[in-house]
C-alpha positions in Angstrom: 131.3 -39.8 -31.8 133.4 -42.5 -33.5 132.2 -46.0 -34.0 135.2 -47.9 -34.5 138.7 -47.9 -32.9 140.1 -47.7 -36.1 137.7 -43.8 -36.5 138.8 -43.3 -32.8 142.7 -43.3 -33.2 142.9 -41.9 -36.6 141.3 -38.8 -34.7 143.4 -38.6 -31.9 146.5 -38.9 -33.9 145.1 -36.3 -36.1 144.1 -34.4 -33.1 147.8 -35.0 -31.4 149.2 -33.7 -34.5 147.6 -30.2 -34.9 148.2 -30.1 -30.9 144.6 -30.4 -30.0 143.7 -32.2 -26.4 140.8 -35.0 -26.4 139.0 -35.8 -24.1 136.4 -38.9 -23.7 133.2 -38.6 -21.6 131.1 -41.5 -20.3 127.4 -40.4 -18.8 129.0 -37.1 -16.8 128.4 -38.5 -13.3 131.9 -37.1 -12.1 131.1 -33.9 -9.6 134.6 -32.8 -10.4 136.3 -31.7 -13.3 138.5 -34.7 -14.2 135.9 -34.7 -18.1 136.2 -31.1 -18.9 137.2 -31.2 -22.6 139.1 -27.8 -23.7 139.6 -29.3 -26.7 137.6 -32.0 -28.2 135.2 -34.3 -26.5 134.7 -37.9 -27.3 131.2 -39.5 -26.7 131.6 -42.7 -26.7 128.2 -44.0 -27.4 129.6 -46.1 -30.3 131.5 -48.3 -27.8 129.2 -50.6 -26.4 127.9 -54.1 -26.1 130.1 -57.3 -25.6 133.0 -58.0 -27.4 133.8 -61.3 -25.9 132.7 -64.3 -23.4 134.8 -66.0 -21.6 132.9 -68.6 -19.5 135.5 -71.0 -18.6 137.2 -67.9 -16.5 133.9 -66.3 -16.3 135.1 -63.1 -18.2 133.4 -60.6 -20.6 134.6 -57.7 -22.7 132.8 -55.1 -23.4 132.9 -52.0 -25.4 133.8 -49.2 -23.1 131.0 -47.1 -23.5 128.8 -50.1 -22.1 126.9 -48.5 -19.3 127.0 -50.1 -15.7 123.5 -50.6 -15.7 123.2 -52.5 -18.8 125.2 -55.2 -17.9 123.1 -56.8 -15.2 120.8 -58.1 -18.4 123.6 -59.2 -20.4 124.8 -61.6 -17.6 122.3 -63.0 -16.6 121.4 -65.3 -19.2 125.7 -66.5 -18.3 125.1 -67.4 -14.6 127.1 -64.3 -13.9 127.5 -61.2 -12.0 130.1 -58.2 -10.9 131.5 -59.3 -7.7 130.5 -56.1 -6.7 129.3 -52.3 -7.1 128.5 -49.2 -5.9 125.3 -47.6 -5.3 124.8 -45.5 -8.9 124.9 -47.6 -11.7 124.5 -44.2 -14.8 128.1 -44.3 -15.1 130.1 -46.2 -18.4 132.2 -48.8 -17.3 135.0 -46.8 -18.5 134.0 -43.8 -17.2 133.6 -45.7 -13.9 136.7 -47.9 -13.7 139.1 -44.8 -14.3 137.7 -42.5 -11.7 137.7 -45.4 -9.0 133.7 -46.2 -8.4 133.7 -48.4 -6.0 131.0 -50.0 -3.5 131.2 -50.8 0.4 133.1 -54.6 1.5 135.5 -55.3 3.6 137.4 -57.6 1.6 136.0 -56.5 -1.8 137.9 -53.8 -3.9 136.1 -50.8 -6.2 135.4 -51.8 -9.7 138.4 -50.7 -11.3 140.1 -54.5 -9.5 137.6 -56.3 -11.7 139.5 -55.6 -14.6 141.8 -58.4 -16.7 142.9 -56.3 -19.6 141.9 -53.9 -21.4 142.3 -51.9 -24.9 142.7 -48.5 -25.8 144.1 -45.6 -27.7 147.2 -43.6 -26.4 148.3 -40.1 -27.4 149.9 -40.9 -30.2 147.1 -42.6 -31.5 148.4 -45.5 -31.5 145.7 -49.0 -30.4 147.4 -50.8 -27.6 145.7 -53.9 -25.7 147.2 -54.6 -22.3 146.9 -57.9 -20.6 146.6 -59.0 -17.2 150.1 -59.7 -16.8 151.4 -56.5 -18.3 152.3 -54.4 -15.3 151.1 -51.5 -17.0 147.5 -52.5 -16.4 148.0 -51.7 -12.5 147.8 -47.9 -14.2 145.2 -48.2 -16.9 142.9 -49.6 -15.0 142.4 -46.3 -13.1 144.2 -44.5 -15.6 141.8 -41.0 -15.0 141.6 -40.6 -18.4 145.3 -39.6 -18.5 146.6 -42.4 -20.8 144.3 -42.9 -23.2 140.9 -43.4 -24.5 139.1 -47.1 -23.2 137.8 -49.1 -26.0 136.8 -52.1 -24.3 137.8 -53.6 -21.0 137.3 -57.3 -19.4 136.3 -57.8 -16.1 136.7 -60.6 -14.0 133.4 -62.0 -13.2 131.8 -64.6 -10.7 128.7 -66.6 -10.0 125.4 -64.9 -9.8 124.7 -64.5 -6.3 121.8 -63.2 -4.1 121.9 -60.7 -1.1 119.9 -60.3 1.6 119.4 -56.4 2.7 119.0 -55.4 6.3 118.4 -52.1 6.6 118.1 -50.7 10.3 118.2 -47.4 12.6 120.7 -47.1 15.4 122.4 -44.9 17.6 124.9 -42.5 16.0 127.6 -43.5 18.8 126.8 -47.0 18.8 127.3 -47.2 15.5 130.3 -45.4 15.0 132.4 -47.3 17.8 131.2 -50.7 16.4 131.6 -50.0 12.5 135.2 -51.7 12.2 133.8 -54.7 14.0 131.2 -54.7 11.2 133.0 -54.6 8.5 135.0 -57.2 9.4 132.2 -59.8 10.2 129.6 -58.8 7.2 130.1 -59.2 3.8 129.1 -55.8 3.0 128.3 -53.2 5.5 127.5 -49.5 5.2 126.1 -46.4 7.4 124.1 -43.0 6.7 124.6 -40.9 9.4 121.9 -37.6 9.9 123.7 -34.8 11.1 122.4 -32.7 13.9 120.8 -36.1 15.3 122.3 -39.2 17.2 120.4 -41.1 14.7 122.0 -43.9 12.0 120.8 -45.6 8.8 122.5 -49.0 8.9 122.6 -51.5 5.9 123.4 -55.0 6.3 124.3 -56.9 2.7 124.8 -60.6 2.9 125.5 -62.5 0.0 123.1 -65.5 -0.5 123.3 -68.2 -3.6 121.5 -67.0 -6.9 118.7 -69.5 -6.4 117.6 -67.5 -3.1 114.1 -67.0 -4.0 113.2 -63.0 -3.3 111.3 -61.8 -0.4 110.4 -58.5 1.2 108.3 -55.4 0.2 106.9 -55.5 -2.9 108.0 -53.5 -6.2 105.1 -51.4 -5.3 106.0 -50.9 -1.3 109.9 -50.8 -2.2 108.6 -47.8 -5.1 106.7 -45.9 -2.9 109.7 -46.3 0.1 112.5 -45.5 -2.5 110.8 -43.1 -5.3 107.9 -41.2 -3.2 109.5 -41.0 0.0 113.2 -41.4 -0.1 113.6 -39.1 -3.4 110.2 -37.3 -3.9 109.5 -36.7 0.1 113.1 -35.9 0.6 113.6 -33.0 -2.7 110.2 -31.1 -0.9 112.8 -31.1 2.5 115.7 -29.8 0.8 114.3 -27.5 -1.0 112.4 -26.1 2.3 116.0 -26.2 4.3 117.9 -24.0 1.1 115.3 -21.5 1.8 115.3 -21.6 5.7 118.4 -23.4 6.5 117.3 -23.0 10.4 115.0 -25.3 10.1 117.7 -28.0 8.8 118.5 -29.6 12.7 114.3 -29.8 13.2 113.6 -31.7 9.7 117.0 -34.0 10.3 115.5 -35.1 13.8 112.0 -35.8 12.2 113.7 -38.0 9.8 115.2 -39.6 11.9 112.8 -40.7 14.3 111.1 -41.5 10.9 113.6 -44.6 10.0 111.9 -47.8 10.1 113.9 -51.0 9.8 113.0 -53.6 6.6 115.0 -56.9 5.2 114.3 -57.7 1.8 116.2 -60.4 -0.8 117.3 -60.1 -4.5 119.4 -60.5 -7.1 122.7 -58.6 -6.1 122.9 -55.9 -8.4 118.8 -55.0 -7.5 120.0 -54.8 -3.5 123.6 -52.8 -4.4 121.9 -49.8 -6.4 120.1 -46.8 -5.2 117.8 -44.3 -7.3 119.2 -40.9 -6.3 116.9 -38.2 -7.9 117.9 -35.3 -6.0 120.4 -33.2 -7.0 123.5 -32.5 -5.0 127.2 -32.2 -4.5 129.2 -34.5 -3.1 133.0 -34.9 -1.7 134.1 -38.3 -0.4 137.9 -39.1 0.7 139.4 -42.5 1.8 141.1 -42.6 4.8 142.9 -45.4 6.3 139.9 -48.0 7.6 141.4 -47.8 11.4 141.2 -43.9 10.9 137.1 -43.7 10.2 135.9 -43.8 13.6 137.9 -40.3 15.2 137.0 -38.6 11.9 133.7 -39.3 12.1 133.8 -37.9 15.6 135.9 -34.9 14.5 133.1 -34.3 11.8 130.6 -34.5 14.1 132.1 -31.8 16.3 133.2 -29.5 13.5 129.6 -29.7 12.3 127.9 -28.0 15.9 131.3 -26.0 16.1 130.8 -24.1 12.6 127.4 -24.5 13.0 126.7 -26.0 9.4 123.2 -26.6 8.4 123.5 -29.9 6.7 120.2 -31.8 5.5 122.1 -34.4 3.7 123.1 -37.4 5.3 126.4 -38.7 5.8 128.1 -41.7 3.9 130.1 -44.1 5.6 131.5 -47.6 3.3 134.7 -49.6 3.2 136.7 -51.5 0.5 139.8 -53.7 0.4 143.1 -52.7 -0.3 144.6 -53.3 -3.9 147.5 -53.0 -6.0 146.5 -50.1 -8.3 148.8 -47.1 -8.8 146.0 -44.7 -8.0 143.7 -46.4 -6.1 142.0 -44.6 -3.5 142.5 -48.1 -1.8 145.7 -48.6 -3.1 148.1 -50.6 -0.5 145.8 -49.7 2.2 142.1 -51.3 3.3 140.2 -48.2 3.4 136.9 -46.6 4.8 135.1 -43.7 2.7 133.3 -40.9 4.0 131.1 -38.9 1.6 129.2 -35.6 2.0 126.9 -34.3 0.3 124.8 -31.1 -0.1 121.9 -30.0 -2.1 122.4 -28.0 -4.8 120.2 -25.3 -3.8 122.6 -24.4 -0.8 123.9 -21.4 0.4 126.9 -21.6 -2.2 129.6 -19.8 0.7 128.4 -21.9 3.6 128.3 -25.6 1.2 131.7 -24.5 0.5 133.3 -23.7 4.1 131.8 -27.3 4.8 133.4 -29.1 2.0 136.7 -27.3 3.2 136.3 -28.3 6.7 135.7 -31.5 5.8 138.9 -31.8 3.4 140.7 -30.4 6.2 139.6 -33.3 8.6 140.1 -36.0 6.1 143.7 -34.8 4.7 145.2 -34.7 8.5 144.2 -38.5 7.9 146.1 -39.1 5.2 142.6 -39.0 2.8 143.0 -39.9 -0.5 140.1 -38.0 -2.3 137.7 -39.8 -5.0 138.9 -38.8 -8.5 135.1 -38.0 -9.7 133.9 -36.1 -6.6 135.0 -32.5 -5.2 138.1 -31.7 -3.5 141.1 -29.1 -4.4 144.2 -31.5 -3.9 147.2 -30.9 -6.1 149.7 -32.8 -7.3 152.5 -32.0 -4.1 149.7 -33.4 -1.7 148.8 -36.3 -3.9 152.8 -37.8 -4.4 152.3 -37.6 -0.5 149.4 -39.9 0.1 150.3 -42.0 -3.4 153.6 -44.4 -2.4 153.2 -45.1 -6.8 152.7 -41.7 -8.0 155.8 -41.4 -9.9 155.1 -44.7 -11.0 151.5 -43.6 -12.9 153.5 -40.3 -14.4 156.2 -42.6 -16.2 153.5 -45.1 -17.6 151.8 -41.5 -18.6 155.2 -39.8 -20.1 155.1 -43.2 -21.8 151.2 -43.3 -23.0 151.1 -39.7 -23.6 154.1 -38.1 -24.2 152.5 -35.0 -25.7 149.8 -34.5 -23.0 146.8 -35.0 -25.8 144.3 -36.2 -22.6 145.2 -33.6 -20.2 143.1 -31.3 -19.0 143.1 -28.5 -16.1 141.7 -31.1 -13.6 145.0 -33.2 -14.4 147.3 -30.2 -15.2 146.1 -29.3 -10.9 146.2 -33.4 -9.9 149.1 -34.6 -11.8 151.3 -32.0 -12.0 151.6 -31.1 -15.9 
């Protein structure tokens, strides 16, 4: 656990010499393997806080061990916010940036695009700080943890803003053949599909200026909807279907007759994150945004075909397209499909859905999330990547020696 860059790449670059790898971790949020340290970890607890404030261009740098849901706090007191997140807020903001987080927004991209520049320690050990016209930066900021260790990053900020939540039940078909005309008219639009029902969670984000006052339920009502019943009420339902998965179509139709719609207004980051206490797995792939609509369709029908037993619900969001080199929005505006099942699962029948599901999103050209389950390899990747050569030669460049890899990049990029 170093606590200065200079501790950091003196033990790299004596790490790099014996032939040790490193490895940094942020909070372990990833569900794949992409932290895994063979060789030595780096917590980077000693790396946070701000660094700098830039209020004329409405910029910060903090340490990169800063986590997400500190930040809120520090920017207030600026005016400022994050143009916009995703629905955890445990992870670092290093830890988040390089395995593509990202949030649901038509024309907003994952927080990886927020970045302006960034510093950090490549496998030589070496300090390098790149700026926001160095063209390397369109790798390091979703770098994977292949080029080096983050040491502090500056995002690109703007005003503090307000959103107003909308949260509503539909129709699963209704929703599905409107959800591109949605995300093009609201600012920030997502879905949660029940399988084995016809029944959606819709949620309806419209940003409102900071001085909004805030309305709704309660803290008390919004704790008892979001604690007691969406995480307490809904771990004493997964944990019955794991034992008797038959019941799994019965519990998911109760719940959803059970939705009940609500609008509430707050400051953004209060609206954008979720408290997820129940344990699970999760896959998610991007797929070109025109494409979300038949696979949802084709999931649906693979679900009663293989007869899955599926309690969790189904994720639906959308993001911009950017200029990264490893983007899962890269070049492309995109729409994300996440799945999810609880930990206590039948392990063989959890893992036939997550393959079915790959299966579905891959003939769509997906583009799985670098923190979250899948088994592409580097072949398929270079496929779905128009830059993927492009990251490996900033890579050979950063890490000549391969001091960051890992299996999960040894399988993803191809060592």
């Amino acid at each position: 656990m170093p606590q200065s860059v200079d501790e950091l790449a003196a033990a790299v670059a004596a790490a790099a010499e014996r032939g040790d790898t490193v490895k940094p971790v942020g909070s372990g949020h990833s569900f794949s393997e992409i932290a895994v340290a063979p060789g030595i970890q780096i917590g980077m607890s000693g790396f946070q806080g701000v660094r700098d404030v830039d209020t004329a261009r409405k910029r910060i740098t903090l340490g990169a061990g800063t986590h997400l849901h500190q930040i809120p706090a520090i920017l207030e007191p600026l005016g400022l916010a994050m143009a916009n997140l995703g629905d955890i807020d445990r992870q670092t903001v290093s830890g988040a940036t390089s395995t593509g987080t990202h949030g649901t927004g038509g024309e907003f991209g994952g927080i990886s695009t927020q970045i302006r520049g960034l510093t950090l320690v490549d496998g030589t050990g070496r300090v390098r700080t790149i700026g926001e016209n160095d063209p390397d930066l369109k790798a390091a900021a979703l770098g994977l943890g292949a080029l080096g260790v983050l040491t502090d990053v500056t995002l690109q900020l703007v005003d503090a803003f307000a959103i107003e939540a909308v949260e509503s039940p539909a129709d699963a078909d209704e929703t599905i053949d409107g959800f591109l005309d949605r995300v093009a008219a609201i600012d920030h639009y997502e879905f949660y599909w029940f399988p084995h029902t016809t029944r959606t969670l819709t949620k309806t984000n419209t940003r409102l200026p900071a001085d909004t006052p805030a309305s709704g339920p309660g803290r008390i009502r919004r704790y008892v909807d979001d604690e007691l019943l969406s995480n307490g009420m809904f771990r004493i339902l997964c944990t019955l279907s794991a034992k008797q998965p038959r019941v799994v179509p019965a519990i998911n139709q109760l719940s959803g007759r059970a939705l009940s719609a609500r609008t509430y207004t707050d400051r953004s980051d209060k609206i954008f994150i979720s408290s997820r206490d129940v344990r699970f797995r999760e896959m998610e792939y991007a797929i070109p945004l025109e494409s979300v609509p038949e696979a949802l369709r084709e999931l649906r029908a693979t679900i009663n075909r293989r007869k899955h037993k599926v309690s969790f619900p189904i994720e639906v969001r959308a993001a911009a397209a950017d200029d990264l080199m490893l983007s899962t929005a890269g070049g492309r505006k995109s729409g994300y499909i996440a799945v999810h099942r609880y930990h206590r699962d039948d392990a063989r029948d959890s893992q036939a859905y997550f393959q079915d599901v790959e299966d579905i999103m891959t003939a769509h050209g997906g583009r799985p999330h670098w923190g979250k389950m899948h088994t592409r390899d580097a072949e398929y990747l270079r496929s779905v990547y128009p830059r993927f050569d492009d990251f490996l030669a900033v890579r050979n460049e950063f890490d000549p020696n391969r001091t960051f890899t890992n299996p999960y990049l040894q399988q993803t990029l191809g060592d």
